[in-house]
C-alpha positions in Angstrom: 26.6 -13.5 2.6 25.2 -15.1 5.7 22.9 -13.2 8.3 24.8 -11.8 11.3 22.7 -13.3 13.5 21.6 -16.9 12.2 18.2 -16.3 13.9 17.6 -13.7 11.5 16.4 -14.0 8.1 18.4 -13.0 5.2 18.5 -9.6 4.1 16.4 -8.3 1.1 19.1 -8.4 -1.6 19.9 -12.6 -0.5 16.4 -13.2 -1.2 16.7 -13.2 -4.7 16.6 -10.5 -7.9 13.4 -9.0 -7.2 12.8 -6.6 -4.1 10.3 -7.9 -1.9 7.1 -5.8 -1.9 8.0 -5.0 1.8 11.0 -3.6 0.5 9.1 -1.4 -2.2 6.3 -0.2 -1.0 6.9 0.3 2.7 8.1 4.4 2.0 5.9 6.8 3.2 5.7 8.3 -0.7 5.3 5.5 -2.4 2.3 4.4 0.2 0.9 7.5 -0.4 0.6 6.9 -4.4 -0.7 3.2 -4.0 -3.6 5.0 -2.2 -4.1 7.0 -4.6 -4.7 4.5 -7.5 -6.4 1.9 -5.4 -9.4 1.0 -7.9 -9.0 3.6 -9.9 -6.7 4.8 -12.8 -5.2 7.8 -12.8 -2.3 10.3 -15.2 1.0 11.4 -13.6 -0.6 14.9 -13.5 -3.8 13.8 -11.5 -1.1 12.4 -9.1 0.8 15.5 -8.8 -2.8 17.3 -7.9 -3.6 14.6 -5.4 -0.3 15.0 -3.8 0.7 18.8 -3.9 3.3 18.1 -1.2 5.6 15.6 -3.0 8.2 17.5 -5.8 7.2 16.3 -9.4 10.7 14.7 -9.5 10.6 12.5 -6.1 6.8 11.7 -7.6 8.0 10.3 -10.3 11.0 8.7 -9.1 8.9 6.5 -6.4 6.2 5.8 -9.6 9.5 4.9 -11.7 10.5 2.5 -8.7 6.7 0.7 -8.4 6.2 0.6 -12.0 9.9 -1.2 -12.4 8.9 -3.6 -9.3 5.9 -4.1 -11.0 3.5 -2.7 -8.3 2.2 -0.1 -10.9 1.3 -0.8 -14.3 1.4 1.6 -17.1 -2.4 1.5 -18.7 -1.9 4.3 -21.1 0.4 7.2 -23.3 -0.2 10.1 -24.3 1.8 13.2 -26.2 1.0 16.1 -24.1 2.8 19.4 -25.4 5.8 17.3 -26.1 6.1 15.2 -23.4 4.5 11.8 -22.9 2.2 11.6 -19.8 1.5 8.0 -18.6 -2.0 6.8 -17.2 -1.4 5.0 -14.0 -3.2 1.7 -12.4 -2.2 -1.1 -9.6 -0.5 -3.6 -11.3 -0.4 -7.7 -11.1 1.6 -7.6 -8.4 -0.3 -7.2 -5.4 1.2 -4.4 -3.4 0.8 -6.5 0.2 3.4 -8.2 2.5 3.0 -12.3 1.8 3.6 -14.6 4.9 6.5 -16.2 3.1 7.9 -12.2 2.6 6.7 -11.5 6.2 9.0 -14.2 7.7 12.0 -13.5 5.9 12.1 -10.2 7.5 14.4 -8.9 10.2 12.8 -7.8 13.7 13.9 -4.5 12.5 12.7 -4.3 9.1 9.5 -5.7 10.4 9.7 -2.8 13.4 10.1 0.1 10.5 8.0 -1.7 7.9 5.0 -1.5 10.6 6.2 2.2 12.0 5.8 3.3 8.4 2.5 2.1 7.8 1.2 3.6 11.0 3.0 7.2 10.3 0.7 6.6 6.8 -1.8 5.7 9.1 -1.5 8.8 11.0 -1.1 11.3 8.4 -4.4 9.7 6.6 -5.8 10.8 10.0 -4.9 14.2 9.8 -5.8 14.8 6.5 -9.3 13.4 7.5 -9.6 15.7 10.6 -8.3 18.9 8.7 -11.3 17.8 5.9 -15.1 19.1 5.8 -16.6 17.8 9.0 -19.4 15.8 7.2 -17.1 13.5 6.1 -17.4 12.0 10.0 -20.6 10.0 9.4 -18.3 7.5 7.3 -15.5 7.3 9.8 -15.3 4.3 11.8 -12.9 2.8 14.3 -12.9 -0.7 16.3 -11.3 -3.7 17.4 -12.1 -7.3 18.1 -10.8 -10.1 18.9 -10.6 -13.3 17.2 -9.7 -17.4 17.7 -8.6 -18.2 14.2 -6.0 -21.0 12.8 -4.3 -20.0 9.9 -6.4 -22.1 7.6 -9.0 -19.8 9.5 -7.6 -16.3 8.4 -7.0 -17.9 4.9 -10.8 -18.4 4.8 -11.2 -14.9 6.1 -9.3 -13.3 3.4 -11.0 -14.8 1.2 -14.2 -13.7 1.9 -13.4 -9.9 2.8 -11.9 -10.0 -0.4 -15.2 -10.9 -2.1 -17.3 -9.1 0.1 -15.2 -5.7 -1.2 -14.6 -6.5 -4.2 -17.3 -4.5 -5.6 -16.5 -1.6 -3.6 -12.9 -1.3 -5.0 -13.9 0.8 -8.2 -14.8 4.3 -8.3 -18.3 5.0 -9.1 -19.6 7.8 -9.6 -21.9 9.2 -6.0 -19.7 7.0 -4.1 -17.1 8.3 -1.1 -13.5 7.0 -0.8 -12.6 5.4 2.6 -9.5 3.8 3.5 -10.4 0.7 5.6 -7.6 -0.2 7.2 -6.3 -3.5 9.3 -3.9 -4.9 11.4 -3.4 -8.9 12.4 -1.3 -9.2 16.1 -1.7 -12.3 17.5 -1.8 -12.1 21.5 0.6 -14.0 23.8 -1.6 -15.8 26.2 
């Protein structure tokens, strides 16, 4: 099946077998359990706590969906009054949008992908602002600008990503924040 537009790239299912990460985590429930697990491991129960708001059944039909795609992993089993209740971790497959995923996109998937992760965005916000005001003294917000190649933001990724490392585990006396970026390159 070719593209309507030849300008456009394929559509998810031309791509190959596997969705594209894009295409599995860019739901607004299934963002909401990735941050939930980032650097930590948690049961399906825990998750149900976390996230009062989501039924148990579309909860675990968005884990079903990231554990099948491989964006959850499955780290332990348990009998619990008959039923088995799975501990829950990130799995191998990194749950980010690669370049190579990034330019096969559509205008429009890119458009709803990025609408999606600012309405998370925006409800992380609100849940922040409804929370206990002391909470403020770790919120932050700020932009920059930058003159990078893209060997440049390769090296730049490569050292946030060491720099955090350590803070990616929960510890005990510690506070989870979501620090959250964007890339847009300007026009001029």
């Amino acid at each position: 099946m070719m593209p309507k537009n030849p300008k456009e790239p394929a559509e998810p299912a031309e791509r190959g077998s596997q969705p594209s990460v894009a295409d599995v985590v860019m739901h607004p429930v299934r963002l909401r359990i990735i941050q939930q697990l980032g650097g930590r491991e948690l049961t399906t129960a825990a998750l149900r706590e976390l996230l009062p708001d989501i039924t148990p059944a579309t909860l675990y039909r968005h884990v079903a969906a990231l554990v099948e795609a491989g964006i959850l992993t499955v780290v332990a089993e348990r009998r619990v009054r008959g039923a088995v209740e799975r501990t829950l971790a990130l799995g191998e497959r990194v749950a980010q949008v690669d370049q190579q995923e990034l330019q096969a996109m559509t205008t429009a998937q890119l458009r709803d992908s990025v609408l999606t992760f600012l309405g998370h965005f925006a409800e992380d916000f609100d849940r922040f602002l409804a929370a206990d005001v002391e909470l403020r003294n770790l919120f932050g917000i700020g932009q920059t600008m930058l003159y990078v190649s893209t060997d440049d933001l390769a090296q730049i990724q490569a050292g946030l990503t060491e720099l955090l490392a350590p803070y990616r585990t929960e510890q005990p006396g510690r506070q989870r924040v979501t620090l959250t970026t964007a890339l847009i390159p300007s026009q001029d």
